[in-house]
C-alpha positions as CSV (number, residue, x, y, z in Angstrom):
1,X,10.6,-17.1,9.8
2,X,8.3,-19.7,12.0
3,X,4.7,-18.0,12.6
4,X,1.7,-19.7,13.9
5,X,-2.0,-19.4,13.5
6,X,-4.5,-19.7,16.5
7,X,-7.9,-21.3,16.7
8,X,-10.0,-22.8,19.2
9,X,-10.4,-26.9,18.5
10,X,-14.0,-25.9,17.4
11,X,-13.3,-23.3,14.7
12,X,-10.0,-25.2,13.5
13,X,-12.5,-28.0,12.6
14,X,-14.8,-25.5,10.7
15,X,-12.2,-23.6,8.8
16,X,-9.8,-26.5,7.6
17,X,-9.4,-25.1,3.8
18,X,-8.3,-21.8,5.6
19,X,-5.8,-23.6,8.6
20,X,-4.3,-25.4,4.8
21,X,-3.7,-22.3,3.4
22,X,-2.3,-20.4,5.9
23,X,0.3,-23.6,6.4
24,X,1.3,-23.5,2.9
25,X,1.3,-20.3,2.0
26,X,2.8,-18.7,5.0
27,X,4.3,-21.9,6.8
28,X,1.9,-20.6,9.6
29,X,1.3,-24.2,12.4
30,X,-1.9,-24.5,13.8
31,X,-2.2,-24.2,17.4
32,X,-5.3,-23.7,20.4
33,X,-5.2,-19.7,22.2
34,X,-3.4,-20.7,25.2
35,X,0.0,-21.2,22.9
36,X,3.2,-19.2,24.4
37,X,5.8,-20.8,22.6
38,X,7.8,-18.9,20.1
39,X,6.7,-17.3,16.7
40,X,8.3,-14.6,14.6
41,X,4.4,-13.6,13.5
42,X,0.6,-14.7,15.1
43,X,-2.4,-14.7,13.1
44,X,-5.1,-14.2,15.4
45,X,-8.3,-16.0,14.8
46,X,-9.9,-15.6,18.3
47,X,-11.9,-12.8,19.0
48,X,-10.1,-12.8,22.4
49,X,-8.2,-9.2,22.6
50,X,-6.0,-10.4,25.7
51,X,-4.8,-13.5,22.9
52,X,-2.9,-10.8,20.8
53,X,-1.9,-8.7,23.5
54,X,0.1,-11.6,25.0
55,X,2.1,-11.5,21.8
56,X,2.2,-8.1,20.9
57,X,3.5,-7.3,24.9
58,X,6.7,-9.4,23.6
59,X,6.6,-8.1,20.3
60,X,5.3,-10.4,18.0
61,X,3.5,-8.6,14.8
62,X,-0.2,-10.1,15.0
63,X,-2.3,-9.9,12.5
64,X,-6.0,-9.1,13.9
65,X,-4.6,-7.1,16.5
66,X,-6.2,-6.2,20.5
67,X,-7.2,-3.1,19.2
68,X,-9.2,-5.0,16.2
69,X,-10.5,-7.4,18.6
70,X,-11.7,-5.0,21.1
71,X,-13.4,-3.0,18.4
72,X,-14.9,-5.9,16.6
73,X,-16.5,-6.8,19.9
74,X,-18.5,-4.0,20.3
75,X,-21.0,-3.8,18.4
76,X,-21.6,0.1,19.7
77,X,-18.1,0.9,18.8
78,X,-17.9,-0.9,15.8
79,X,-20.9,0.9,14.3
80,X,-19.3,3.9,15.1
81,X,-16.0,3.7,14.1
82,X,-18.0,2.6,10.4
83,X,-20.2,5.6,10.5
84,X,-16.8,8.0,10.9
85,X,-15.1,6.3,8.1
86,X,-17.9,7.2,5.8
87,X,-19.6,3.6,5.6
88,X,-23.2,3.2,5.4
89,X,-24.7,1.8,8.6
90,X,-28.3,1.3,9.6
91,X,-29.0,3.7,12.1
92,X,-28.5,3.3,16.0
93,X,-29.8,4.9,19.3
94,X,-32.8,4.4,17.8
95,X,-35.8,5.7,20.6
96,X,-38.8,4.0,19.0
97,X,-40.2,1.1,17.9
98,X,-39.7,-0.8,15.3
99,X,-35.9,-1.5,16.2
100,X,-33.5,-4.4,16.2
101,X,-31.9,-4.7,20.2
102,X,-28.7,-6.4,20.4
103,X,-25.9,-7.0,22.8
104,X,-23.0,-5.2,22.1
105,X,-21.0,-8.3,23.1
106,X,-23.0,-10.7,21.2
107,X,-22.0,-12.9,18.2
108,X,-23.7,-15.3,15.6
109,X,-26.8,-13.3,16.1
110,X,-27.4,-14.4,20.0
111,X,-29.6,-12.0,22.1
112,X,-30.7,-10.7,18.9
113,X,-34.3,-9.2,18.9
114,X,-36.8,-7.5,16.6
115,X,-39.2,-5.0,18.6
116,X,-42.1,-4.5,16.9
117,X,-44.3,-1.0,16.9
118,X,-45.7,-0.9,20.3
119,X,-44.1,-3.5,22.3
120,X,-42.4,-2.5,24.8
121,X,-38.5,-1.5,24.4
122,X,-36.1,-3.3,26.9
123,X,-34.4,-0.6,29.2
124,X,-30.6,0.2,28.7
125,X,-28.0,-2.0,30.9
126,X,-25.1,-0.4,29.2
127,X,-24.7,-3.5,26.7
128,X,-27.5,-3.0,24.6
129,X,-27.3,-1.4,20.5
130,X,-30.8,0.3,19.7
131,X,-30.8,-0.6,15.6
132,X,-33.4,0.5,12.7
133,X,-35.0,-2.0,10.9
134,X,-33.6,-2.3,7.6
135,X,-36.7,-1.1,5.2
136,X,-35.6,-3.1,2.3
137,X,-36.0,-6.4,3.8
138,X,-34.8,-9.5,1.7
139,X,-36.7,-11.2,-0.4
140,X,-37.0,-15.6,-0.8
141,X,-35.7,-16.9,-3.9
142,X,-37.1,-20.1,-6.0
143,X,-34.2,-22.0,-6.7
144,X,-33.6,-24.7,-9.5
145,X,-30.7,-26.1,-9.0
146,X,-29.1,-28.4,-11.5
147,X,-26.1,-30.5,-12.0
148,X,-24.3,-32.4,-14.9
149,X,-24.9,-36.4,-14.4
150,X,-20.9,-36.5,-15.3
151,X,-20.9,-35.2,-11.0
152,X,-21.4,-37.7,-9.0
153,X,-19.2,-37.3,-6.4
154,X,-21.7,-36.4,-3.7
155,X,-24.3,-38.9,-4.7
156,X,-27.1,-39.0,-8.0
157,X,-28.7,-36.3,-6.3
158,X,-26.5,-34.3,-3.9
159,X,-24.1,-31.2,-3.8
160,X,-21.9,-30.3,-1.6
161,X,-19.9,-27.3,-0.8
162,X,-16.1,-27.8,0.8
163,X,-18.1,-25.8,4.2
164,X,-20.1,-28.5,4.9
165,X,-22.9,-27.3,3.0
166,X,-25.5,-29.5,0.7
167,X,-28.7,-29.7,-1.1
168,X,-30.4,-31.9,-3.9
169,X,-30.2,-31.2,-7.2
170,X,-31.9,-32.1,-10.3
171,X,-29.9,-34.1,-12.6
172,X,-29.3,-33.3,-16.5
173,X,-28.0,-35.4,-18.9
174,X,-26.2,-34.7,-21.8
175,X,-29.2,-35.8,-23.6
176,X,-32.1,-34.1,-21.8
177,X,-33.4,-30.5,-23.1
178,X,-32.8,-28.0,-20.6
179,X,-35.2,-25.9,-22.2
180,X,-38.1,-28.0,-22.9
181,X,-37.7,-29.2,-19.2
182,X,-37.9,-26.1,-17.7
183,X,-41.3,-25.0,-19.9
184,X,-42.5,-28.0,-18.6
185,X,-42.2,-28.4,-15.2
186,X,-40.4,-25.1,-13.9
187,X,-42.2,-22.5,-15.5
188,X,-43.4,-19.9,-13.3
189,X,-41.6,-22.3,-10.7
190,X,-38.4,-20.5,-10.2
191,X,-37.0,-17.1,-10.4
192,X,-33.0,-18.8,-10.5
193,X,-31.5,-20.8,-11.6
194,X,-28.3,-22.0,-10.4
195,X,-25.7,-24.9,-12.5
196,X,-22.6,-26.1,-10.9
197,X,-20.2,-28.3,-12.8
198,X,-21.2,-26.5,-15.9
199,X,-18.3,-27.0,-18.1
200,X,-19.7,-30.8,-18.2
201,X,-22.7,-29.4,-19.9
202,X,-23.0,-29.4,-23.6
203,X,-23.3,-26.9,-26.1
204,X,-27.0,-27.0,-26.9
205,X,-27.6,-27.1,-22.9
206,X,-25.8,-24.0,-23.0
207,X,-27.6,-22.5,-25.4
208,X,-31.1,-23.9,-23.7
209,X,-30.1,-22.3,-20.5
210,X,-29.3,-18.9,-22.7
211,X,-32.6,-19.1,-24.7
212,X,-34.7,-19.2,-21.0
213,X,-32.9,-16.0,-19.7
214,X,-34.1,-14.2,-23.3
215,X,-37.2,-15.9,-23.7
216,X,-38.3,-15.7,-19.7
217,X,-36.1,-13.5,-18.0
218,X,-35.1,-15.7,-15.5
219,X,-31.5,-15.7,-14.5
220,X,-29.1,-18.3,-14.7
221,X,-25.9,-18.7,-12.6
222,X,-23.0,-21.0,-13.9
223,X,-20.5,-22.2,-11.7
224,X,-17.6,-24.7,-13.2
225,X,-13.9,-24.8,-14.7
226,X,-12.8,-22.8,-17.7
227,X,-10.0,-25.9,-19.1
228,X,-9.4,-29.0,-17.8
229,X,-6.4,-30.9,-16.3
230,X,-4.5,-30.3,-20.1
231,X,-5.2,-27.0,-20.1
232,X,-8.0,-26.7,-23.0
233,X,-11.2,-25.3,-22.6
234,X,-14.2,-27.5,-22.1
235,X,-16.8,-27.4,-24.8
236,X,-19.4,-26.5,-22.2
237,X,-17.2,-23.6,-21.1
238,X,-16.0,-22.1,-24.2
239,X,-19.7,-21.6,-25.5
240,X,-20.6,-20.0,-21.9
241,X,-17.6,-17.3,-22.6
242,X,-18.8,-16.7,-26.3
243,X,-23.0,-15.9,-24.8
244,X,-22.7,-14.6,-21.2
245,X,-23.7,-11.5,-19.8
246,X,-21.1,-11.6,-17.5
247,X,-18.0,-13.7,-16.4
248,X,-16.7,-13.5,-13.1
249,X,-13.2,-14.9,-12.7
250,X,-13.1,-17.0,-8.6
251,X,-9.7,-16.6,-8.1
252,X,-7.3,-19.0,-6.7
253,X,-3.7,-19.1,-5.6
254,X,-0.9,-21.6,-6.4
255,X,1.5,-22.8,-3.6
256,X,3.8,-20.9,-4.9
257,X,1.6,-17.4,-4.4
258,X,0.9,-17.1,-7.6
259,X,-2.3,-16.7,-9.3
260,X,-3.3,-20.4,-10.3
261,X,-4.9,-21.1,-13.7
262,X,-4.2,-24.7,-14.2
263,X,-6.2,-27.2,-12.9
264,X,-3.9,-29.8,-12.4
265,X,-4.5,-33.8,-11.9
266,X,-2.5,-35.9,-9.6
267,X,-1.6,-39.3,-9.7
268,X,-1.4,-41.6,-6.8
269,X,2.1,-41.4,-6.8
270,X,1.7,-37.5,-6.7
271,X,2.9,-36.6,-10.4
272,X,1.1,-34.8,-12.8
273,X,-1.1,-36.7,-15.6
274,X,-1.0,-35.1,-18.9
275,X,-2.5,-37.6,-20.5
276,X,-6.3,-39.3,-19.7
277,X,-9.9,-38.7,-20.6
278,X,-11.4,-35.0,-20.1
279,X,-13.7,-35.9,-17.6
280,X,-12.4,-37.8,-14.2
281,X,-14.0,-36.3,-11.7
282,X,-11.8,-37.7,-8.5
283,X,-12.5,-34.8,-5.8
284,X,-9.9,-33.0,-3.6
285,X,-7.2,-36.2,-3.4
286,X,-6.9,-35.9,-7.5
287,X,-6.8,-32.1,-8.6
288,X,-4.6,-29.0,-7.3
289,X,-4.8,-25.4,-8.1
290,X,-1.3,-24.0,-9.9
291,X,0.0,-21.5,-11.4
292,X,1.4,-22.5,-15.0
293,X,5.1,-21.5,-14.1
294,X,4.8,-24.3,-11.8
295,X,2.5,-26.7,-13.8
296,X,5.6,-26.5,-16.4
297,X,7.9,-27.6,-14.2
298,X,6.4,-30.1,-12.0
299,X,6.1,-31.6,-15.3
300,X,9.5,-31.0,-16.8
301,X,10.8,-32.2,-13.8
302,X,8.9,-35.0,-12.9
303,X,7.9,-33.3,-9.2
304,X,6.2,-35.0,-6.3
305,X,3.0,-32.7,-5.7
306,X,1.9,-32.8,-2.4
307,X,-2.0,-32.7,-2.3
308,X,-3.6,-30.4,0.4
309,X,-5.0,-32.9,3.4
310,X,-2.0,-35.3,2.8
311,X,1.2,-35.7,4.3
């Protein structure tokens, strides 16, 4: 079974980790909207209705469908289909000021506009949403955001998310007091805090970080492995399983489309090390996701892995 996946050039760029997955999971091959060659199933990533219906007219299954497009382009119809399903919506055909006006066409917020109690409301052209103001607006967060100095990946200072995203971070070292450091110079500061790579962490920073949310109430967020590439738990991590309030699992699938749970590391010639230090931190090019099944027998085996990116 051959099926493909469509994006514009643009988006393909922007959404490479889901373009991977959808090749090695499903075998899908990427191509631009205007592709009529042959496929047994499409996956639709346009928001183009007459893309699908191309397919579906020769009966190819595709996966967000005309109908789905056509809905999820207006806005109007698309609030209303919600409302009958019994989700919560912020009201529309709203008459007064304030309101939020949008174009029922619109996407990534353009045309958006706030009308504010008496300015005038713009007149109906047959494209425009009237929306209430949400009256729980959201609220800015201080953020302390902190990394292990074992992550240097992205520079001293840097993290970065596999979007695109980044932001500086303060460094801790395994020597530093997490505690101490944030009576000192955060206090009052910050109302989260946020860790990532926090299975590099040791126990007493652990236990620092677990003493502010007692002693201050402010919340700290822990992002990082559970074991490493030999399948044992990091010191760091096991004492965040043993005090947390709350442990939320990010799952991740193996190749295979099994749940992975081993975080496996690659060689350069694509085999899987079993032996090494605990902390290597080579990025995407030296680590894959797998389920054990498969972690057994690449390694009983002796299997070429093929990293995602790499041909």
């Amino acid at each position: 079974m051959s099926g493909v996946v469509l994006y514009s050039p643009e988006e393909a760029r922007r959404n490479t980790f889901s373009v991977t997955k959808f090749h090695t999971l499903l075998g899908a091959e990427l191509h631009t909207p205007d592709y009529d060659g042959p496929a047994d199933f499409v996956i639709n990533r346009t928001n183009d209705p007459a893309v699908a219906r191309r397919f579906e007219s020769q009966g190819v299954r595709v996966f967000n469908p005309a109908a789905f497009c056509a809905l999820a382009n207006d806005k109007d119809a698309c609030y209303r289909f919600m409302a009958a399903k019994g989700v919560e919506i912020l009201p529309i055909d709203q008459t007064e000021p304030p309101m939020v006006v949008k174009p029922k066409d619109g996407h990534g917020g353009q045309g958006v506009r706030l009308i504010r109690s008496g300015e005038p409301v713009p007149p109906q052209d047959g494209n425009l949403v009237y929306q209430a103001v949400a009256d729980t607006p959201g609220q800015d967060l201080r953020v302390w955001l902190l990394k292990p100095s074992a992550d240097v990946r992205d520079g001293e200072h840097m993290l970065s998310s596999r979007i695109g995203l980044s932001a500086r971070a303060d460094v801790l070292p395994p020597e530093k007091d997490a505690y101490a450091w944030f009576q000192q110079e955060h206090l009052g500061k910050c109302d989260v805090i946020i860790v990532d790579e926090c299975q590099f962490l040791t126990v007493a920073q652990i236990d620092q970080l677990r003493s502010i949310v007692d002693d201050y109430n402010v919340p700290v967020m822990c992002f990082g492995l559970r074991t490493d590439f030999q399948t044992h738990l990091f010191p760091g991590s096991l004492r965040l399983m043993e005090i947390a309030d709350t442990i939320q699992e990010i799952k991740t699938i193996c190749d295979c489309g099994a749940k992975a749970t081993v975080n496996a590391r690659i060689d350069g010639q694509g085999h899987i090390v079993t032996q090494g230090a605990q902390v290597f931190l080579g990025g995407n090019d030296s680590y894959i996701a797998m389920c054990h099944k498969c972690y057994v027998r690449g390694i009983k085996e002796h299997k070429v892995i093929r990293l995602h990116g790499h041909q």
